[in-house]
N, C-alpha and C positions, 0 to 999 in steps of 0.2 A: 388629494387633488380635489380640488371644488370644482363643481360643473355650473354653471350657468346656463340656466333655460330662458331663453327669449320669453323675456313680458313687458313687450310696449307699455299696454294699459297698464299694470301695475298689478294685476288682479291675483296672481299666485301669494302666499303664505313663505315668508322669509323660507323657516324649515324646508319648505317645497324648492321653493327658486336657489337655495345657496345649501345644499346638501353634499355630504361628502359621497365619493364616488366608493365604494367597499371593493375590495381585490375579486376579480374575475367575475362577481356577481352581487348583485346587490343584500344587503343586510346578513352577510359569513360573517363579519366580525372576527374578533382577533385575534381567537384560541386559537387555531391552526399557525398562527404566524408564533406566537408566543411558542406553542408547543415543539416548533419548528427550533427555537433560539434554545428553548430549553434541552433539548436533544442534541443539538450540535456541542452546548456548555458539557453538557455528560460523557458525547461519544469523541468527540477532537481534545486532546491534551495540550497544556503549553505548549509541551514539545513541540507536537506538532504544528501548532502555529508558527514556532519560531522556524523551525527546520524547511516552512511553507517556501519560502527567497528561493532555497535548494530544488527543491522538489516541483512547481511550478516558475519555469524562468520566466513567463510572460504574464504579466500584471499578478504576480503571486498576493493571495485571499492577505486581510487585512485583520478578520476577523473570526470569529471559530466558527459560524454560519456561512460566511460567504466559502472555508476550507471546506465546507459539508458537500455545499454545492458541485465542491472540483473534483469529489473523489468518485474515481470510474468504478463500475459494480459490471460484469462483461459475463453474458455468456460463452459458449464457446468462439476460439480465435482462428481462423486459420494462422498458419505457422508463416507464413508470408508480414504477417501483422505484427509477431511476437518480439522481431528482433528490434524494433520503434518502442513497442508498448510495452516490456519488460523490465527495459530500464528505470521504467517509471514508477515500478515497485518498491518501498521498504521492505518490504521483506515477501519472501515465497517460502507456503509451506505445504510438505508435502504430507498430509497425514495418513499414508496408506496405510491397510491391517493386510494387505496381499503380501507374499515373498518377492521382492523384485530381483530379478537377475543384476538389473546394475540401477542406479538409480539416474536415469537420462533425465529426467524434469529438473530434479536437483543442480545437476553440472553443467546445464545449459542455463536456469537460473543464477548462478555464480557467474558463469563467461558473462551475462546483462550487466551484472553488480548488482543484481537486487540479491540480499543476502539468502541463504538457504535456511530451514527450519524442517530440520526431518525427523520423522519416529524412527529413532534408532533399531532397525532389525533388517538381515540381508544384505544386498547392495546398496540399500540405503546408509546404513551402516559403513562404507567404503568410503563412500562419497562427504559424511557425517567427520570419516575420520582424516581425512584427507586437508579436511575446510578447516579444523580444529589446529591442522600442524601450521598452517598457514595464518591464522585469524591473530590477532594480539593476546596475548597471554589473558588479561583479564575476562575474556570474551568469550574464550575453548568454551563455555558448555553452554553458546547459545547457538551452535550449531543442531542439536538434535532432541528430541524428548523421550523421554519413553513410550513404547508404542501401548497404545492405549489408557494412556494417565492426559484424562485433558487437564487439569489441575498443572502438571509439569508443561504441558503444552501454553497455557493462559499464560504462566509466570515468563518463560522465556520469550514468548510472544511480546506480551508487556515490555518485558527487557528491551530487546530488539526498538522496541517504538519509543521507545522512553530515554532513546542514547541520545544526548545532544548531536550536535549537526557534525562539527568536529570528529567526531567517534564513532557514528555512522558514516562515515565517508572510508574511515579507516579499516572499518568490517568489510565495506562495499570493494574497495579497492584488494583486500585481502581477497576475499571470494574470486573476483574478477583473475587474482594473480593463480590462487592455487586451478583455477577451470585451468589456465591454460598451461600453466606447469605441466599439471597431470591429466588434463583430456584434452588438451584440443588434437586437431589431427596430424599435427607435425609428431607428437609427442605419442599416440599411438603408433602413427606408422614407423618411426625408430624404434619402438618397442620388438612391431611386430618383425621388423627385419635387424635387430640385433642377433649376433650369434648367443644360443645359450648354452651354460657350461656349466 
């Protein structure tokens, strides 16, 4: 953007009078912008880009910089919040190293459709095995990682981001299908009031 400074008389120095305007301040210059493009080229994949349409319905990014800009980074949520902003996950992962009784983060992540990604141990383990019997055959072992192997965690993770649109949709839809099979609350409470024998 050029600026033009009033010089009736003529008296300012071209450079002076027809100067470019530098982003937020004058003379930062470009590295920050570059390093900006450079990072987005690194951290957003094709995939990603293409999968963008799906993932943002409104003016979905064009570019792997402008996808940098869309992607949310959230402290904690109220629970009022999650059932909107959940959905809008690729994937949830739960890396805990605690025993969990059941794994609730997990199976309420599936009921969004954002797929689950759990350390395989405990209740997480249930949840882990549940999503697998459900998920498309090629898919079963990107439900869970071993607890404490980040190496198996990065690759499935990868996995997961790296599925075309098609085949994420079909993981998403899977998860969504086994939450409510096996947890939602229809499906407990005839558990809990079946006769057992």
């Amino acid at each position: 953007m050029v600026v033009q400074v009033a010089d009736p008389a003529g008296v300012l120095p071209d450079d002076i009078l027809w100067r470019q305007k530098e982003q937020f301040s004058d003379g930062v210059g470009y590295s920050w912008i570059d390093s900006l493009k450079a990072f987005a080229e690194r951290e957003i994949t094709d995939s990603d880009l293409q999968r963008a349409r799906w993932r943002f319905e409104h003016n979905p990014p064009q570019t792997k910089e402008a996808y940098l800009y869309r992607v949310l980074f959230t402290g904690a949520l109220e629970h009022r919040h999650l059932r909107h902003l959940w959905p809008l996950a690729d994937v949830s992962v739960t890396p805990s190293v605690f025993p969990e009784a059941f794994g609730m983060v997990a199976a309420e992540a599936a009921a969004c459709g954002s797929p689950p990604l759990v350390a395989r141990h405990s209740g997480l383990a249930e949840v882990a095995e549940g999503l697998e019997a459900a998920y498309p055959e090629e898919h079963r072992g990107l439900a869970s990682f071993a607890p404490g192997d980040a190496a198996d965690l990065a690759a499935k993770l990868g996995a997961i981001l790296a599925l075309p649109g098609a085949e994420w949709d079909r993981l998403s839809s899977a998860a969504r299908a086994a939450a409510v099979e096996r947890w939602s609350w229809d499906t407990i409470a005839a558990l809990i009031l079946s006769p057992r024998g």
